[in-house]
C-alpha positions, 0 to 999 in steps of 0.5 A, spaced: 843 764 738 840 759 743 835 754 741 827 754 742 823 749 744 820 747 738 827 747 734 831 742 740 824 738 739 824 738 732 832 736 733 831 731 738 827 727 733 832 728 727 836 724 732 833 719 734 835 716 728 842 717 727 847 714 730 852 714 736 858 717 733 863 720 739 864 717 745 867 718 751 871 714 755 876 714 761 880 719 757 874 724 758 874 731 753 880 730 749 883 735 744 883 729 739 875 728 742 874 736 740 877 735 734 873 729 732 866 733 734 868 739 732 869 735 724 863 731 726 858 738 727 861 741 721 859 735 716 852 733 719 850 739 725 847 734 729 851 730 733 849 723 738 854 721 743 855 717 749 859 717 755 862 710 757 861 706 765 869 707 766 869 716 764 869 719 770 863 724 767 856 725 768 853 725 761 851 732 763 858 734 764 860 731 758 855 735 753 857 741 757 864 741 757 863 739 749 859 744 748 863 750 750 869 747 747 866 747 741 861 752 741 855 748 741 848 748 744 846 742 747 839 739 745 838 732 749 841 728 755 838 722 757 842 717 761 848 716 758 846 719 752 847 726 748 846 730 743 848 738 741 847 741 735 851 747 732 850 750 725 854 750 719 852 757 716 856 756 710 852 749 708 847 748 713 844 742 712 838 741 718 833 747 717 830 750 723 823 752 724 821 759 725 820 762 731 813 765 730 813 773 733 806 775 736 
């Protein structure tokens, strides 16, 4: 289920105080990088990453590539930075506002 506005700003400002976790190199996405993130999104939900000067990826390429290996949704790019978020519906740790119907 994609998210709402104001669920991606709801996480958006949960992540500006978490740290930068994956990083993304000349190497590019890597099975190990999907693996890495994917144990990452299972234990926290929120993810903060940044794609390095030397990756041959745009920021933008690289949360989307992440994101459709790791059935993620993407939440925030500036810059070289990103975030995605996925749930974890066993042990969710991040609750969510409601949408509210009309």
């Amino acid at each position: 289920m994609p998210l709402t506005s104001k669920q991606r700003a709801q996480l958006r400002g949960l992540a500006m105080n978490e740290d930068t976790i994956v990083q993304v190199g000349k190497g590019g996405i890597t099975e190990n990088l999907i693996d890495s993130v994917n144990a990452a999104l299972k234990a926290r939900e929120l993810v903060k990453g940044r794609v390095l000067e030397n990756s041959m990826l745009s920021a933008r390429e690289a949360c989307d590539a992440l994101c459709e290996s790791c059935a993620a949704e993407p939440v925030q790019v500036i810059g070289t930075k990103f975030v995605i978020f996925k749930r974890n519906h066993a042990d969710p740790k991040i609750e969510l506002v409601k949408n509210k119907k009309k």
